[in-house]
PDB file of the backbone (N, CA, C, O) and the ligand in Angstrom, with CONECT records:
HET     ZN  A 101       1
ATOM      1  N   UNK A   1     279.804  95.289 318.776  1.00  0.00           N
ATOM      2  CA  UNK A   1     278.355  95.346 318.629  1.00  0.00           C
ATOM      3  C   UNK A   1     277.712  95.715 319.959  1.00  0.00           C
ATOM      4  O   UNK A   1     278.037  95.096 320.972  1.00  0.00           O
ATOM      5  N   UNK A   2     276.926  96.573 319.998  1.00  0.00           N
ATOM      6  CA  UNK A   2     276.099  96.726 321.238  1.00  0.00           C
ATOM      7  C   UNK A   2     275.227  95.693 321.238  1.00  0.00           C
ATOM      8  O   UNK A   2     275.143  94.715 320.496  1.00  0.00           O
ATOM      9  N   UNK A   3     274.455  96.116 322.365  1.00  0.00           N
ATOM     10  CA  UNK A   3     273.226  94.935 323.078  1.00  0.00           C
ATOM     11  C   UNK A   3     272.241  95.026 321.861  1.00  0.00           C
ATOM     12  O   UNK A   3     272.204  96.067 321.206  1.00  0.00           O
ATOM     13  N   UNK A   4     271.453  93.974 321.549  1.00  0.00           N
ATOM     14  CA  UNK A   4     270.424  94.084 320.487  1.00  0.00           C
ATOM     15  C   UNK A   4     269.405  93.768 321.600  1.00  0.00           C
ATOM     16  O   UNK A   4     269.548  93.121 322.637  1.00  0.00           O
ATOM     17  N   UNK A   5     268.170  94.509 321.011  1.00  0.00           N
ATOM     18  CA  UNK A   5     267.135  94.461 321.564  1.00  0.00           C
ATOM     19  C   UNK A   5     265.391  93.973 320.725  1.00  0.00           C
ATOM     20  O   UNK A   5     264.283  94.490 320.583  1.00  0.00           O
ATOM     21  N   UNK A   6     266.240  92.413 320.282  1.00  0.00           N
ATOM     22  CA  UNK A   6     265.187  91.855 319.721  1.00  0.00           C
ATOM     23  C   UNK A   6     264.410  91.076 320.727  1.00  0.00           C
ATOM     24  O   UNK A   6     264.953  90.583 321.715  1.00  0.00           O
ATOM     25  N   UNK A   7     263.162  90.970 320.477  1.00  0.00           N
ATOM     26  CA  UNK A   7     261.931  90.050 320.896  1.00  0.00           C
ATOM     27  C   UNK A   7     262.300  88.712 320.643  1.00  0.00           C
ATOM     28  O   UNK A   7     263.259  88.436 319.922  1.00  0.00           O
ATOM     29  N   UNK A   8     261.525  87.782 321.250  1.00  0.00           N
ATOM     30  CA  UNK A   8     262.153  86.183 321.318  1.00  0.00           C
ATOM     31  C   UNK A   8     261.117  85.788 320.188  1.00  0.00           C
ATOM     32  O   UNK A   8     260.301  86.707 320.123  1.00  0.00           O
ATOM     33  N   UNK A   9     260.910  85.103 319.554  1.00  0.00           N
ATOM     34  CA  UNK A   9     260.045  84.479 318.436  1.00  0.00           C
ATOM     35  C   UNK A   9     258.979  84.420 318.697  1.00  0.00           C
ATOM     36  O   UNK A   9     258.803  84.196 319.895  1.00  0.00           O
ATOM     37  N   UNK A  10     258.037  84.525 318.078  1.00  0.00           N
ATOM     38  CA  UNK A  10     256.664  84.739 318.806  1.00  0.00           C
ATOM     39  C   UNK A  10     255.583  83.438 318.560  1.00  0.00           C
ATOM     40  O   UNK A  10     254.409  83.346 318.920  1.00  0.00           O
ATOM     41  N   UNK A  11     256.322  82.597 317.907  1.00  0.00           N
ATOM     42  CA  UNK A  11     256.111  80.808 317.863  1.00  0.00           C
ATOM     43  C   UNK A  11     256.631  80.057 318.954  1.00  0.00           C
ATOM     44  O   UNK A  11     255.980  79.329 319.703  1.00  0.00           O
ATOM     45  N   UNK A  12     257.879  80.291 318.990  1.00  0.00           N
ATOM     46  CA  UNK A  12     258.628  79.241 320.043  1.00  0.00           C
ATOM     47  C   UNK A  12     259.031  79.961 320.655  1.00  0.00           C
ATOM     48  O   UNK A  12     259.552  79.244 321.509  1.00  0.00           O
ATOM     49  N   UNK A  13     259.303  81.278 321.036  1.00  0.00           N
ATOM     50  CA  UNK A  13     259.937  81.229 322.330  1.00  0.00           C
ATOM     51  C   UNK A  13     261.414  82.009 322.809  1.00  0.00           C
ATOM     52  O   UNK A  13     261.762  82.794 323.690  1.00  0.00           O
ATOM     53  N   UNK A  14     262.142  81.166 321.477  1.00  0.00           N
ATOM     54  CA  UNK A  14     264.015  80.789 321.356  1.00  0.00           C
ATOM     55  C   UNK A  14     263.972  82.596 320.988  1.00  0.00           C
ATOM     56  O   UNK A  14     263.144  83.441 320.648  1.00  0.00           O
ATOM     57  N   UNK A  15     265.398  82.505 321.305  1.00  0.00           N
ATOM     58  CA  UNK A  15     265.921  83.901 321.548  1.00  0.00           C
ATOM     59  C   UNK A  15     266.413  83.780 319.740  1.00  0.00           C
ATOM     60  O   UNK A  15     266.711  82.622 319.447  1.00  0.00           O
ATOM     61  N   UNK A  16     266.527  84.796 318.548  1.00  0.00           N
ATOM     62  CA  UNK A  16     266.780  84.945 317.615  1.00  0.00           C
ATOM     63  C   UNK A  16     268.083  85.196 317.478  1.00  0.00           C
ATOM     64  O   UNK A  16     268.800  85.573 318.404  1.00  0.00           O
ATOM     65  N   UNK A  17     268.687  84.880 315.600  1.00  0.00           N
ATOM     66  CA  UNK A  17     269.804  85.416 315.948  1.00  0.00           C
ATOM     67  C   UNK A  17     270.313  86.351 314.629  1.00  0.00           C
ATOM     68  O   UNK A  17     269.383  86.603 313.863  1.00  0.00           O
ATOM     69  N   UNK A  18     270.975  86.632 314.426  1.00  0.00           N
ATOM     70  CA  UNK A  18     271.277  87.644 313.506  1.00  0.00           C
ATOM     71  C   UNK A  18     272.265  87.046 312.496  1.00  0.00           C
ATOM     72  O   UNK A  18     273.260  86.456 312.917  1.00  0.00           O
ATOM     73  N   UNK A  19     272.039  87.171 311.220  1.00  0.00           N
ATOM     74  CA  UNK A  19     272.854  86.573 310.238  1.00  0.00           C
ATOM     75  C   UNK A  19     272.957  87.870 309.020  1.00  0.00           C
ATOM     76  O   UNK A  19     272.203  88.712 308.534  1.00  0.00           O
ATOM     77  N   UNK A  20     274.519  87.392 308.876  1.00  0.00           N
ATOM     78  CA  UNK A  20     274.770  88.724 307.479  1.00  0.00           C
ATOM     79  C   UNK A  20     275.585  88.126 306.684  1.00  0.00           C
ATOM     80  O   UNK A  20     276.201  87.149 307.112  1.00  0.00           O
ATOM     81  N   UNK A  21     275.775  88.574 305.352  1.00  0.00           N
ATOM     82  CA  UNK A  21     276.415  87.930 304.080  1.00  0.00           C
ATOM     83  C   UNK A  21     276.736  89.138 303.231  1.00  0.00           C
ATOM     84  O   UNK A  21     276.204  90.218 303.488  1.00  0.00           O
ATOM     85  N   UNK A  22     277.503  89.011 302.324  1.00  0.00           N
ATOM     86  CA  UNK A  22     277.694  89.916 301.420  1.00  0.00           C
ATOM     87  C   UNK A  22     276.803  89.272 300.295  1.00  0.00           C
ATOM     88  O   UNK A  22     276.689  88.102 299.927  1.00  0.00           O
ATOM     89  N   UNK A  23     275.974  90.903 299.710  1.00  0.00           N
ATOM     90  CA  UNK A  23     275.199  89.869 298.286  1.00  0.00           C
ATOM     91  C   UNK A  23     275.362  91.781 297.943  1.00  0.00           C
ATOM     92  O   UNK A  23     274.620  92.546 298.560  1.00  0.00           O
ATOM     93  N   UNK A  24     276.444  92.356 296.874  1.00  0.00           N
ATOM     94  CA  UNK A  24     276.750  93.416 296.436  1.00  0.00           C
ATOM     95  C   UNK A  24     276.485  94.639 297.722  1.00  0.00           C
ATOM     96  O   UNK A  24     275.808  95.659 297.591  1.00  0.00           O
ATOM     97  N   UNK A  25     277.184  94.225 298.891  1.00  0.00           N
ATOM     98  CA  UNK A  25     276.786  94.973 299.630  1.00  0.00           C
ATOM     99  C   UNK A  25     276.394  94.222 300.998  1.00  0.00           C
ATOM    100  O   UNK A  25     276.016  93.065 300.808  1.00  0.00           O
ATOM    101  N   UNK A  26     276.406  94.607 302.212  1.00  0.00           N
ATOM    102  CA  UNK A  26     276.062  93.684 303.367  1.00  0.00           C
ATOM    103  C   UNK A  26     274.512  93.689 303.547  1.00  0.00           C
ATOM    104  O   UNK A  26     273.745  94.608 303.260  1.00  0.00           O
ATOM    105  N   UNK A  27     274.230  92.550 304.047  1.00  0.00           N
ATOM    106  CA  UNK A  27     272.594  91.735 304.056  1.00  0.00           C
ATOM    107  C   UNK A  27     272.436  91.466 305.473  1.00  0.00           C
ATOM    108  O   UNK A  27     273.331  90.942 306.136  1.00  0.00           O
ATOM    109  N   UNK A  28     271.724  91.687 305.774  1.00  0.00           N
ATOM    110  CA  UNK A  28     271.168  91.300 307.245  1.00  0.00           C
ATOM    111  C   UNK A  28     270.133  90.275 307.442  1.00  0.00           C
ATOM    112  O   UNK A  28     269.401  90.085 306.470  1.00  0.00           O
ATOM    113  N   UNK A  29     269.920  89.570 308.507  1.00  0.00           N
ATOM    114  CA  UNK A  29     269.086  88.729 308.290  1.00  0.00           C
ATOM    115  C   UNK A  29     268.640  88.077 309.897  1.00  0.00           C
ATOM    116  O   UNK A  29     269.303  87.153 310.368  1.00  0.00           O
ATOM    117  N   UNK A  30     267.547  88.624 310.593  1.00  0.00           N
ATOM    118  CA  UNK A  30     266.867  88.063 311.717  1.00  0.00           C
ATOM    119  C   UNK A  30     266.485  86.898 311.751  1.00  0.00           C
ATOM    120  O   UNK A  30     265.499  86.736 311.032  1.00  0.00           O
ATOM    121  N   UNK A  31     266.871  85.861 312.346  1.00  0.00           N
ATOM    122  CA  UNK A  31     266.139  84.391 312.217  1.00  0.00           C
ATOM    123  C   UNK A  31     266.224  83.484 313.263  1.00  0.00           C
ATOM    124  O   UNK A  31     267.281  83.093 313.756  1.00  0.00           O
ATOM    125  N   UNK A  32     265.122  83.155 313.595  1.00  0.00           N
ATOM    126  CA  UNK A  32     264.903  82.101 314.560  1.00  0.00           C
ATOM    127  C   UNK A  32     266.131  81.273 315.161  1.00  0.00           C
ATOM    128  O   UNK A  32     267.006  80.977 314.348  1.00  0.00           O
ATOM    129  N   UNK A  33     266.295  80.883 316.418  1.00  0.00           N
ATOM    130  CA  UNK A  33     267.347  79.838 316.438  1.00  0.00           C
ATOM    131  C   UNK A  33     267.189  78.493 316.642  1.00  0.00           C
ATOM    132  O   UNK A  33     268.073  77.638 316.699  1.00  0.00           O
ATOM    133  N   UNK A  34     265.353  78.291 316.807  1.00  0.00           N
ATOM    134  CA  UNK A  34     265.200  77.343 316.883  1.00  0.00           C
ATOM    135  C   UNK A  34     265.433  76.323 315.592  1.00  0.00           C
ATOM    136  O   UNK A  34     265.251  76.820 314.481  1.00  0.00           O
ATOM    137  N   UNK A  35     265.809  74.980 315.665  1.00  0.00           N
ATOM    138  CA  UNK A  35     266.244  74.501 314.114  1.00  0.00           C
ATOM    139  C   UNK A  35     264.486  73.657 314.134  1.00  0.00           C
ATOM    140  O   UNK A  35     264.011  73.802 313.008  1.00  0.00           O
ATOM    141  N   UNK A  36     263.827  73.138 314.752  1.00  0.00           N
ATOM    142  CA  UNK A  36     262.371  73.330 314.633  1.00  0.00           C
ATOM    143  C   UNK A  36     261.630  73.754 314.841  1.00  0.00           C
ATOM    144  O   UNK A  36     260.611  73.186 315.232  1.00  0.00           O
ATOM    145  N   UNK A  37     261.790  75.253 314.651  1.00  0.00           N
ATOM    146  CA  UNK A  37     260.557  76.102 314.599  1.00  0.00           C
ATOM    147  C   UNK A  37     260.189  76.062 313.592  1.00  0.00           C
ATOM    148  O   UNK A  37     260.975  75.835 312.672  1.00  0.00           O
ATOM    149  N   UNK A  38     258.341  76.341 313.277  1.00  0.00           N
ATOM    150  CA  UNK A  38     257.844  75.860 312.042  1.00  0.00           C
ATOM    151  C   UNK A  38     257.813  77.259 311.402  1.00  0.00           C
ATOM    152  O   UNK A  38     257.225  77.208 310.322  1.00  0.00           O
ATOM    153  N   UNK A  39     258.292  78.603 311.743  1.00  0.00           N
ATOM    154  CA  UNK A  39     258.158  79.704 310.987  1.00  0.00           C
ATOM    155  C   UNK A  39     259.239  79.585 309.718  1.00  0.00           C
ATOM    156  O   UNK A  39     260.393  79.302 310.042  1.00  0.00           O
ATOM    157  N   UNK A  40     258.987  79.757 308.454  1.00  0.00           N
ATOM    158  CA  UNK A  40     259.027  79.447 307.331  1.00  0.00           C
ATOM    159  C   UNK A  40     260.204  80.737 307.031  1.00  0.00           C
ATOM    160  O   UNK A  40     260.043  81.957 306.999  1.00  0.00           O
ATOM    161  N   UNK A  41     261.536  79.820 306.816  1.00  0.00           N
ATOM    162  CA  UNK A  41     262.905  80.911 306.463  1.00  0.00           C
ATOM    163  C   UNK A  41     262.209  82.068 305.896  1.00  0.00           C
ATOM    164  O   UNK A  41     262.262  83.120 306.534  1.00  0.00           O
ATOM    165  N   UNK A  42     261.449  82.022 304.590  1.00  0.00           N
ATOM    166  CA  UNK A  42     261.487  82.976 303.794  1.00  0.00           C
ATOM    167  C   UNK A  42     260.426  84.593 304.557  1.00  0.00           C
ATOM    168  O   UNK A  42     260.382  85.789 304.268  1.00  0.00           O
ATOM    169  N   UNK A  43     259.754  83.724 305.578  1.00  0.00           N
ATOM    170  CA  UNK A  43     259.486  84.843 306.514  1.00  0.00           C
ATOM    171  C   UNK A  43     259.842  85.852 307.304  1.00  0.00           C
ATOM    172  O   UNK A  43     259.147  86.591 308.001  1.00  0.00           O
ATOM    173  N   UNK A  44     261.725  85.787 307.019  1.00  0.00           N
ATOM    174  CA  UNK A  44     262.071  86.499 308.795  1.00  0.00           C
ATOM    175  C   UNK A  44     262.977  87.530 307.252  1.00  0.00           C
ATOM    176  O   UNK A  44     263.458  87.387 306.128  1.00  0.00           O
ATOM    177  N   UNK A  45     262.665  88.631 308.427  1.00  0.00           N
ATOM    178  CA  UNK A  45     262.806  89.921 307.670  1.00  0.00           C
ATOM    179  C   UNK A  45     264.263  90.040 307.363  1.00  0.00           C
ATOM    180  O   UNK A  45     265.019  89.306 308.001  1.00  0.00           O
ATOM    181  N   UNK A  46     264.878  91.039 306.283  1.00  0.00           N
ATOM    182  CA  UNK A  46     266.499  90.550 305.774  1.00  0.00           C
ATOM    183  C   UNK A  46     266.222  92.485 305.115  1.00  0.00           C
ATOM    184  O   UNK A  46     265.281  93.185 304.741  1.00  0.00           O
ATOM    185  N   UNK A  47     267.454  92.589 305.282  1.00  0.00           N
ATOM    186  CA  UNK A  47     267.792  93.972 304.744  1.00  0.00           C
ATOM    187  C   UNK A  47     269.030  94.459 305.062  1.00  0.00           C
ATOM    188  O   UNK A  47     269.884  93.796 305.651  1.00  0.00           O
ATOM    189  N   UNK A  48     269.213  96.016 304.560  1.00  0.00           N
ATOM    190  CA  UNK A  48     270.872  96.262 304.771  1.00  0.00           C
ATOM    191  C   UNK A  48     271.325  97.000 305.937  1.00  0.00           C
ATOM    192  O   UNK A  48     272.387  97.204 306.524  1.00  0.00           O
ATOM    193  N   UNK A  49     269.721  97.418 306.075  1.00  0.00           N
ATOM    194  CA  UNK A  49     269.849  98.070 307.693  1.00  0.00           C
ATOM    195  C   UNK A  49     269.485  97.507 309.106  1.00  0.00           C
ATOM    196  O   UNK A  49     268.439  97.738 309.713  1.00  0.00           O
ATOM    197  N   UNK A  50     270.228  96.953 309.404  1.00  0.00           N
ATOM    198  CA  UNK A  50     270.270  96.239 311.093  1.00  0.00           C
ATOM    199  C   UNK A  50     269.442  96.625 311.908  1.00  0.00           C
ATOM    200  O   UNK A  50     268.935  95.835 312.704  1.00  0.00           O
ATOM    201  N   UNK A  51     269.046  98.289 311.873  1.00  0.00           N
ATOM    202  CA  UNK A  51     267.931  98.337 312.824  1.00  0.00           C
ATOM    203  C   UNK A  51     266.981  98.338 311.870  1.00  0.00           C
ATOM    204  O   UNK A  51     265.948  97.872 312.348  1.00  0.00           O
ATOM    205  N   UNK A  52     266.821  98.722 310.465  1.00  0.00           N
ATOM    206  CA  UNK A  52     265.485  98.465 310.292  1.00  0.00           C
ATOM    207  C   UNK A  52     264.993  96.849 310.171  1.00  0.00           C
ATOM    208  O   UNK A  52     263.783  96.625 310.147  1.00  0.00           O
ATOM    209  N   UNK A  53     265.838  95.863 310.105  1.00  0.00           N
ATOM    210  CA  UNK A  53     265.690  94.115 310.054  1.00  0.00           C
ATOM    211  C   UNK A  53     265.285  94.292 311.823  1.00  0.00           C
ATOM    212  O   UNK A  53     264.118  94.518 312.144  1.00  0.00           O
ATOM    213  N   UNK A  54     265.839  94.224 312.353  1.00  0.00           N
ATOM    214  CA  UNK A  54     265.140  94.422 313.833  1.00  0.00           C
ATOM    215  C   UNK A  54     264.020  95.117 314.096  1.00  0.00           C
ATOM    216  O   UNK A  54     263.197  94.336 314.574  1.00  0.00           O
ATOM    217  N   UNK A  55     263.398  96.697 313.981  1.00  0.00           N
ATOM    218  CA  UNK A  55     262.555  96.735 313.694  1.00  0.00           C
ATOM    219  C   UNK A  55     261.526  95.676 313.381  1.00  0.00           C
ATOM    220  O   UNK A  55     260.787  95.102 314.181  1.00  0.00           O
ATOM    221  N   UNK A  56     261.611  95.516 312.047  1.00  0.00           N
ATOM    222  CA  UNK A  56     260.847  94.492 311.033  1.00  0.00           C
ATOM    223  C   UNK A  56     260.444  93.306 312.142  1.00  0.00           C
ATOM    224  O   UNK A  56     259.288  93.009 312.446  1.00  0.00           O
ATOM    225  N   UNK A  57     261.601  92.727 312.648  1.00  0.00           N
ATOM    226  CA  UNK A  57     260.933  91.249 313.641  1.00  0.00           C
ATOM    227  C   UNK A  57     260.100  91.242 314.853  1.00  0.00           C
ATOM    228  O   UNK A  57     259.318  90.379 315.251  1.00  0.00           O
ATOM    229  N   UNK A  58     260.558  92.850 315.570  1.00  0.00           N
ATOM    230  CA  UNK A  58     260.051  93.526 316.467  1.00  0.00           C
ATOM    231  C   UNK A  58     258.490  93.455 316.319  1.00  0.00           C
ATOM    232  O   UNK A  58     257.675  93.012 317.129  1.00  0.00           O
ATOM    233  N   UNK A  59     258.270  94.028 315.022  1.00  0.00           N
ATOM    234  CA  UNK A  59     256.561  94.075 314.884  1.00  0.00           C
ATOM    235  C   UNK A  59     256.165  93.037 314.581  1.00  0.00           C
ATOM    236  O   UNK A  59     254.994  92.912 314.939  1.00  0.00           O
ATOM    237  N   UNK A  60     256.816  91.594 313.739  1.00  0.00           N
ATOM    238  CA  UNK A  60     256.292  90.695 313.596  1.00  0.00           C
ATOM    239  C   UNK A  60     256.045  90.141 314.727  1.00  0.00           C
ATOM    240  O   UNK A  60     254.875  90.177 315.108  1.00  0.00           O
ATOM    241  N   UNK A  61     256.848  89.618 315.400  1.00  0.00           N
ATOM    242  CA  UNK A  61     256.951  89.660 317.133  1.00  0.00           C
ATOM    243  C   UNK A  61     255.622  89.785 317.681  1.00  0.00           C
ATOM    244  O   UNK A  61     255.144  88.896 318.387  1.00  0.00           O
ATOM    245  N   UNK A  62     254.822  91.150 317.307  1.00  0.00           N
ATOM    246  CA  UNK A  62     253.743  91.826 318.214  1.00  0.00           C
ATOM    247  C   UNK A  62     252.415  91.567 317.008  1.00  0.00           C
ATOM    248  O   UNK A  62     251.203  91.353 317.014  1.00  0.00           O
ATOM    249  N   UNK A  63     252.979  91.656 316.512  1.00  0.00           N
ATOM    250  CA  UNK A  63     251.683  91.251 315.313  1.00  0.00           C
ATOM    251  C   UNK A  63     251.509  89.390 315.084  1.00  0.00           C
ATOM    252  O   UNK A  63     250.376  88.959 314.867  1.00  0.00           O
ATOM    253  N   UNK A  64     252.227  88.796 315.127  1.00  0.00           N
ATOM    254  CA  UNK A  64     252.291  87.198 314.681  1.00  0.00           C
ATOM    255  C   UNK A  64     251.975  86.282 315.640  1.00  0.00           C
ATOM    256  O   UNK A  64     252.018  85.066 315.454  1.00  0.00           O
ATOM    257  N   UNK A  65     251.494  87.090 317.184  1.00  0.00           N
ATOM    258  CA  UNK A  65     250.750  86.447 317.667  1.00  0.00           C
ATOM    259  C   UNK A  65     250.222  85.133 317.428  1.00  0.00           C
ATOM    260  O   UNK A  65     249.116  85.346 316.930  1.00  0.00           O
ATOM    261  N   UNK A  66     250.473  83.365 317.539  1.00  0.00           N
ATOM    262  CA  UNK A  66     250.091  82.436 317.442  1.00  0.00           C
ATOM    263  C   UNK A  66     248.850  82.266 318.514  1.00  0.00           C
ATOM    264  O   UNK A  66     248.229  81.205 318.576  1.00  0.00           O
TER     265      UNK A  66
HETATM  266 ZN    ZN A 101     260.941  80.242 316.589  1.00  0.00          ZN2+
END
């Protein structure tokens, strides 16, 4: 894997981390590492493309401003 170049959470702080699963096909999944951060699982972006799930957190990142 190369270097990822995600943004740190834009609630807490914590550096994110990357999660994948098979669901008919590989799943991606950006998510917090904090285990109490109050950003809500079903919020962090999930897809089959790695940079576009990065992407996706990237702008939340810059947009979700607390
Ligand atoms: Zn967080």
């Amino acid at each position: 894997m190369s270097e990822l170049k995600i943004k740190p959470c834009p609630v807490c702080g914590w550096k994110p981390i990357i999660e994948h699963w098979s669901s008919g096909g590989i799943m991606y999944m950006v998510k917090c590492n904090n285990p109490d951060c109050p950003v809500p699982v079903n919020s962090y972006p999930t897809g089959r493309n790695l940079n576009d799930v990065e992407d996706e957190w990237n702008k939340r990142s810059d947009n979700d401003k607390l």
